[in-house]
N, C-alpha and C positions, 0 to 999 in steps of 0.2 A: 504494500500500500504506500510508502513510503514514496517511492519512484511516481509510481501515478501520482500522488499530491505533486510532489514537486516538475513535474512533468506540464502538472495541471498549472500552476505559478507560474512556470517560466513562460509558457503561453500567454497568459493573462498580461504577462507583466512586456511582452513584445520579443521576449527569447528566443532564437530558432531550438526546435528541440528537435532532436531525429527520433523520437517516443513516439509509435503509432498506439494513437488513440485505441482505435479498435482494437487490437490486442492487448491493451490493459484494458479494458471494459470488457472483453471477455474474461482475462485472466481475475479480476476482482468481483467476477458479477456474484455470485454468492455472497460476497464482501459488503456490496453494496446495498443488495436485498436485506441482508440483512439488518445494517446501519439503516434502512428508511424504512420496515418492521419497528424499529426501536422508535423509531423517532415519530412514525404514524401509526399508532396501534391497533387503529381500525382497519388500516391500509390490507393487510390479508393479502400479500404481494408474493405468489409462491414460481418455482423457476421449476418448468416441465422438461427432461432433457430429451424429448422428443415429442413429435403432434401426435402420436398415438399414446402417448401416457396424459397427454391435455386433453384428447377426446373423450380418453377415461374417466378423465372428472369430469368433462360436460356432463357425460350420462349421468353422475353420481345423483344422488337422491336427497342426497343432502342441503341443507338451507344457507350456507353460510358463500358468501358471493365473496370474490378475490379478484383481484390484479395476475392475469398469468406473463409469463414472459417462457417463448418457447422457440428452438432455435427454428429458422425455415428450411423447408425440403427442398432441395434440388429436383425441379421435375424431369430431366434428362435421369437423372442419377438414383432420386430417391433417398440419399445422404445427407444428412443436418450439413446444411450451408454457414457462414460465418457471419450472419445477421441471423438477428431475433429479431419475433414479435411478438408485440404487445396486446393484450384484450383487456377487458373490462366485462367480466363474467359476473352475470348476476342470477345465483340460483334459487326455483321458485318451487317450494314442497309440492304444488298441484299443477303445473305448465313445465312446458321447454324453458330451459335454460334461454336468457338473451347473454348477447355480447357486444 
């Protein structure tokens, strides 16, 4: 985390950095989820490491609505691409899930 922050500074501050973002934002994303869990407690912000383990939860039955962050599929491939996305899943004991 360390490197990200100051990665994150030198930027802010007009620094050339050679620090690719995207790869400290994937490398801290656990890191991160978790720090804005802390800090939003209602937030419910959970990280799917795949769309077929986030599909899983849509189906779920359960009441409690969440923030997903899931990586995307390559559709040549089929393989977790090196962007995520984001939803805003809201689950309803008696309808479909919205997003």
């Amino acid at each position: 985390m360390k490197a990200y922050g100051q990665a994150a500074i030198d930027r802010a501050s007009g620094k050339k950095t050679s620090a690719s973002f995207a790869k400290l934002d994937a490398t801290h994303l656990l890191d991160m989820i978790n720090a804005e869990n802390q800090r939003n407690s209602d937030l419910n912000l959970r990280r799917f490491g795949n769309q077929t383990k986030f599909i899983k939860a849509l189906k779920s039955k359960g009441s409690d609505s969440f923030w997903a962050i899931s990586p995307q599929t390559s559709d040549s491939t089929g393989q977790p691409a090196s962007h995520h996305v984001m939803a805003d899943v809201r689950l309803h004991p008696s309808r479909k899930p919205t997003v």
